[in-house]
N, C-alpha and C positions, 0 to 999 in steps of 0.2 A: 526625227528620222534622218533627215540631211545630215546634219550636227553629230550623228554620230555613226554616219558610214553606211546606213543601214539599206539605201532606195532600192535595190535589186534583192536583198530579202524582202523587203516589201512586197515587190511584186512577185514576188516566186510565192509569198504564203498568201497574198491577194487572188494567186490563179488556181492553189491549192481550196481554198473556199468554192470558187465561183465553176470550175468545170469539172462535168462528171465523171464518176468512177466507174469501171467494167471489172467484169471477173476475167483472167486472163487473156489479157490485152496490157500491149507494153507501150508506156509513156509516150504519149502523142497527144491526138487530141481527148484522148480520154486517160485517166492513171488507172493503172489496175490495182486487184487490193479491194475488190468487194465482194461482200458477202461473209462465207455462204447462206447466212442468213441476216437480210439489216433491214432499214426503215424507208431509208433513203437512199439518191443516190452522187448529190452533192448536197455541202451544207446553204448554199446560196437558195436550194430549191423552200427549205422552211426558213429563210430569212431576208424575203425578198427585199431588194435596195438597203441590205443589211441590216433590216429591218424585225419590223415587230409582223407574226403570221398573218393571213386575212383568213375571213370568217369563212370557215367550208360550209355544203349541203351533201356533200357523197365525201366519202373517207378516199382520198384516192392517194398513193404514196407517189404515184409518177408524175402528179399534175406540179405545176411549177406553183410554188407560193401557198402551198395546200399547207402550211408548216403545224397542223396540230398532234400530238399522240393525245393515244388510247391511255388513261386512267385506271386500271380496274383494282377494285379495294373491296374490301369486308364495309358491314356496315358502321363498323368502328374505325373506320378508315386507313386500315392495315393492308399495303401494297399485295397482291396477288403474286408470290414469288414465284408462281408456276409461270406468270409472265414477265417480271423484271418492270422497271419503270420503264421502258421504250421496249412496248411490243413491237416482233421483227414481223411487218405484213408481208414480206415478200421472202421467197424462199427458190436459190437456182436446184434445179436439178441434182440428188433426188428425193431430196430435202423438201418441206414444205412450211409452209406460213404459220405463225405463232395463231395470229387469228385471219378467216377468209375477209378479207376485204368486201366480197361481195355478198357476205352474211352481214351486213353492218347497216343500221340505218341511223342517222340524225336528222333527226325534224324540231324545226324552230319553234320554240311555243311561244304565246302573248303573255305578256303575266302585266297582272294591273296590282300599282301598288295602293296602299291606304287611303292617299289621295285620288284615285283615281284617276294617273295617269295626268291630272293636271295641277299645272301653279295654282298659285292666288289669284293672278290676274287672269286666270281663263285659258291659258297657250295650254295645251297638251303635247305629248311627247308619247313614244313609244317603246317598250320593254321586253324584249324579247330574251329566252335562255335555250338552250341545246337539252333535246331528252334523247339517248343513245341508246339503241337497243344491239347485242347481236345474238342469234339464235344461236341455239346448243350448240347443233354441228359446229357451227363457224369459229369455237375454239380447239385448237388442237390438242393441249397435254390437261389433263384434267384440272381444276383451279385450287390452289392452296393457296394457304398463308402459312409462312414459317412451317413446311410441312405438312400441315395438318388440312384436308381437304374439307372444300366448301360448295354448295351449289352455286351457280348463275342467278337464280331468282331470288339469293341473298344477297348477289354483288350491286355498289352502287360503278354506275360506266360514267365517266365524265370527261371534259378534253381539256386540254392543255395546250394554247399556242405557243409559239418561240417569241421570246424578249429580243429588243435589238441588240446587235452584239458593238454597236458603236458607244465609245465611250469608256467600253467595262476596262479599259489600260488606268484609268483616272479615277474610278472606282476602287482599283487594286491598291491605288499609291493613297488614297486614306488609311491614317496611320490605324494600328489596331484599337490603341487603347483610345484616338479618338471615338469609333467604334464604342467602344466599351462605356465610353462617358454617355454617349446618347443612350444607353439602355439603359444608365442610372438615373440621367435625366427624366424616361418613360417610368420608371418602377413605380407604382402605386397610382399613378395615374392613367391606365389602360391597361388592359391583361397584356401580359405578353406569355410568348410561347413556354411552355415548362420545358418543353421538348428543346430549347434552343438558349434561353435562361431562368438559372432558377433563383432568381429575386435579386443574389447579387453578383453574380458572374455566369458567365458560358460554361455550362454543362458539355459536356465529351462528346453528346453528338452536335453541338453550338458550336466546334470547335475542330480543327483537322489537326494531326498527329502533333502537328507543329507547333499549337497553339492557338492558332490564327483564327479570328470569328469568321463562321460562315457568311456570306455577303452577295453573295449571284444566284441567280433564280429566282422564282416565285417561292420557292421552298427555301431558299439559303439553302441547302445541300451541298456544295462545293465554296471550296475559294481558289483553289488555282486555276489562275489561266493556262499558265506555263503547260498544264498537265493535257491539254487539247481531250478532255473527256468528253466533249459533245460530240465529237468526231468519232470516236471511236464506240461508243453507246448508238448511235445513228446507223453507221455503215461498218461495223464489225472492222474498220481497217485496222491491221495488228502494226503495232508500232512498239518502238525499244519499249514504250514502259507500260505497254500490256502486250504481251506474247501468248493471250489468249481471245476467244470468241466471249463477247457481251451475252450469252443465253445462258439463261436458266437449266437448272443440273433437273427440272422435272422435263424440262424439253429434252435435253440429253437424251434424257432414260424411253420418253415415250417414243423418237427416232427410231433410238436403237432398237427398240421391239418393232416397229413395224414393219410389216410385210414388204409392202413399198418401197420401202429406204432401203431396205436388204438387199431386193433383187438387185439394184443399178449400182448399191454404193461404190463397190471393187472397180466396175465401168469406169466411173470418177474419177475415184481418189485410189489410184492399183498401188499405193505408194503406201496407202495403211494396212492391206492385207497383211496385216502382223503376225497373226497369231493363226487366220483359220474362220475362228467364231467370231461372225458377220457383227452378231450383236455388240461381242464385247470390243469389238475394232470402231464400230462407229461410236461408241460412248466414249472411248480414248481418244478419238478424231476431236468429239466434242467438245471435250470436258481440257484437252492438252493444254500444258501452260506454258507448251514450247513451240510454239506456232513462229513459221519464217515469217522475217520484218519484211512487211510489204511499202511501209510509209518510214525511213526513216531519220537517222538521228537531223541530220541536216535540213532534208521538208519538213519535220518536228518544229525546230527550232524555228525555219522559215514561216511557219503559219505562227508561232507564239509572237512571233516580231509585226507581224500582220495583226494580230486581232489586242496588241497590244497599244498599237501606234495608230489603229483607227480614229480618224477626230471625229469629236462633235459638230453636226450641223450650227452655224452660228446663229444666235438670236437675231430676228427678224423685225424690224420697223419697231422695235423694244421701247423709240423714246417719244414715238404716236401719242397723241394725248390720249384716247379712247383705251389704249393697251396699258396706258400707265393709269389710266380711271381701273380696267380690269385688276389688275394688280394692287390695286389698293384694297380693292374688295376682296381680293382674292386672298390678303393676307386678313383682312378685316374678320371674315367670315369666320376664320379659322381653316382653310386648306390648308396653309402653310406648316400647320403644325405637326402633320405625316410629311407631307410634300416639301420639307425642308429645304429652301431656295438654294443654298450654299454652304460648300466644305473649304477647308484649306486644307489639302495634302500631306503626308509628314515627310519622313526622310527618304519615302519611297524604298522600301527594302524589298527588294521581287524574293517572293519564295520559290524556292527552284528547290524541292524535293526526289524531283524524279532525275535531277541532273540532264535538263534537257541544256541549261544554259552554258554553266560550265562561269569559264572569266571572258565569256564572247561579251561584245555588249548590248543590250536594249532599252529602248524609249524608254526615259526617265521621267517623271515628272514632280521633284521635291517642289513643297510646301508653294504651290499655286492654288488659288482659289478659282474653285471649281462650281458650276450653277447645275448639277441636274435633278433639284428641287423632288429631294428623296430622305429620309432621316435612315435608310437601311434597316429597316428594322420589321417585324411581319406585325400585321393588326389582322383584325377579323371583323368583315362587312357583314356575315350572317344574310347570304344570297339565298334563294332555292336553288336547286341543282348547285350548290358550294363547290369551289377547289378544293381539292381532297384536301383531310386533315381542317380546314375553314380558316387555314392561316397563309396569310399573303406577304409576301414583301413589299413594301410601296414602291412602286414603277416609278421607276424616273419620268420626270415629263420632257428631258432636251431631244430637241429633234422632231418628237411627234407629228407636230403642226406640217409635217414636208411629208406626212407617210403617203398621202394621196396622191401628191405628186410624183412620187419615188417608186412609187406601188400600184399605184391607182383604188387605193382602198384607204379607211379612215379608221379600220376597225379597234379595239380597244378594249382593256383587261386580260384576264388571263385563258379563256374564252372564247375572244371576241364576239362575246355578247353583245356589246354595246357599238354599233355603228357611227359614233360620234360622239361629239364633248360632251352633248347635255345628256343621253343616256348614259355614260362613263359615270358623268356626277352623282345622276340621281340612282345608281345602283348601288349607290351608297348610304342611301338614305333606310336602310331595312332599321326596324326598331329596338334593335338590341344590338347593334353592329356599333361597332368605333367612331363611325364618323358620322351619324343618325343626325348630332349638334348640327354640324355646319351643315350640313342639306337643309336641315331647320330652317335654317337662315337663308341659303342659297336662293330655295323654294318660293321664299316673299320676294325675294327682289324682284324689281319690275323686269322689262324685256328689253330693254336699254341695257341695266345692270348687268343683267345674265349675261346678253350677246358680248356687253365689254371683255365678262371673264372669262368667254369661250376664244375672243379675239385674243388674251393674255396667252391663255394656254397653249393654244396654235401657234403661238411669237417666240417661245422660249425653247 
């Protein structure tokens, strides 16, 4: 970042993360540019210490660190497009919520696996999953899939934390076809997604317009950084390279018919009284793909240079004999085989699609070897209450080990079902899932053994 001009972008897309947005209010201690309908109201609030989310008990969008969304799918695991993947829980004036926040319950359940919740030697552990309910009312535009409508007491609800966003600049700079090598390495020896490849290359949604394999996420759904999409899915901020609102076109339609939104909308927004007909002005309000840049080309740019240039936490007491005993086991066992310790970079080529970059310049980083012990690629653990679709991307492990300190929480997966390393581990252990082997293994070692590879994990 020094080396190449960059420390006051930095901190201008550092301040763009971490303080909040209002609806009409001008740049001070708050940016304006939110709404009319979003999740959140900074990105810092679902990624605390730029972090992975902590486990909730009440769905709250205002608490700080509460960083999970609502999931809702068919029971074929087909996204609910009446809500979009980031239902908007909050809605100003006179607009209203995707779903009521205080229609929502999450209650922790126990779940005991095969073993019984214990090792070989006796230690027990504990396994908890999220069961999500929310009552009829508490969704607003009726529920479809691609259209076609479906009840609630088909839908499966599931949550989803936030990934930490440290590191994803070193992620980006893995070449692609190295990418492509590791899924050929995978083929025939663990299912991999059809949805993402199909036996011997990336299939068109494994892939953005560009080419480029998908790589970020629990889902792989995206690969640009450059494109600041979390930002603009989260809190609706309209920026050059979307000049519209993240909501679904069944939310539109149910707005614009309601009683409610009609009486006040003009109140609002006296600037879309276009035509007359209340209805057909707020679905054009809605639906416009000409919406004023509330965030942009330069705070664009300024936050790409930020979540680019983010470092990783450095490995901690790595050369400990007890953390280098972990580590041996750790690859012994077979972790290492998802949790691939180390990449080398290629030539670093930033995809800038949307033209945020232009010939300015940012954080580079050619052909460095890099540890955040991840093979990029989705397996399937086969959990109860699963991540939608039952395919994951292996988490990186760098950093982890500091989230408690950084956070004040340990939480872990995609979830945060698991409170800690050794529940992490052993959700892995389900009988038909990827990584069933090495829990096998993990499972026998003594308590010596284990603690070493919990102290490994927490070091890197």
């Amino acid at each position: 970042i020094e080396d190449a001009g960059l420390i006051a972008n930095f901190k201008n897309g550092e301040r763009r993360f971490e303080v909040p947005h209002a609806a009409g209010m001008q740049e001070g201690l708050t940016y304006q540019g939110l709404g009319p309908f979003y999740n959140r109201t900074t990105c810092i609030a679902c990624h605390p210490g730029y972090g992975h989310g902590r486990r909730i008990t009440k769905y709250n969008s205002e608490e700080y660190g509460n960083g999970c969304l609502i999931i809702v799918t068919d029971k074929q695991g087909n996204i609910a497009s009446s809500l979009g993947l980031v239902p908007m829980t909050v809605a100003l004036p006179p607009f209203k919520p995707m779903i009521d926040e205080s229609k929502m319950t999450i209650n922790w359940l126990v779940y005991t696996d095969e073993w019984g919740n214990k090792f070989a030697d006796g230690e027990r552990y504990e396994l908890i999953y999220p069961d999500i309910k929310i009552a009829k009312d508490g969704i607003y535009s009726p529920l479809e899939v691609n259209g076609k409508p479906f009840n609630l007491d088909d839908a499966v609800i599931t949550l989803e934390s936030t990934i930490g966003i440290y590191g994803t600049g070193l992620l980006d700079a893995i070449a692609d076809e190295d990418i492509k090598a590791q899924y050929i390495r995978e083929t025939g020896k663990t299912p991999l997604n059809p949805y993402i490849w199909n036996g011997t290359d990336f299939t068109n949604t494994g892939k953005d317009a560009d080419g480029h394999p998908m790589r970020f996420d629990y889902a792989c759904d995206f690969t640009k950084l450059q494109a600041n999409v979390s930002l603009w899915e989260v809190t609706n901020i309209i920026t050059p390279m979307f000049r519209y609102f993240y909501v679904p076109e069944a939310y539109a339609r149910t707005s614009s018919r309601d009683p409610d939104v009609q009486k006040d909308f003009y109140k609002y927004y006296p600037e879309w009284n276009k035509t007359g007909n209340v209805e057909k002005d707020i679905y054009a309000f809605i639906t416009s793909k000409d919406q004023p840049v509330e965030m942009d080309a330069q705070a664009s740019y300024d936050l790409s240079v930020w979540m680019r240039g983010l470092a990783v936490p450095a490995a901690r007491n790595i050369n400990e004999p007890e953390i280098q005993r972990g580590k041996k086991i750790f690859e012994e066992i077979g972790c290492a085989t998802c949790h691939r310790p180390s990449w080398t970079t290629g030539d670093d080529i930033i995809v800038d699609s949307y033209g945020i970059i232009g010939n300015k310049p940012m954080p580079r980083y050619p052909r460095q070897k890099i540890w955040p012990y991840t093979d990029m690629v989705q397996h399937q653990l086969k959990m109860v209450n699963d991540i939608r679709t039952g395919w994951c991307r292996t988490t990186p492990l760098w950093g982890r080990g500091l989230s408690r300190k950084a956070t004040g929480h340990a939480d872990r997966m995609h979830d945060c079902r698991a409170r800690n390393v050794i529940e992490a581990i052993m959700w892995h252990g389900a009988k038909d899932g990827d990584a069933r082997w090495t829990v096998d293994k993990f499972r026998k070692l003594n308590k010596e053994e284990r603690d070493a590879v919990v102290r490994f994990i927490d070091a890197v």
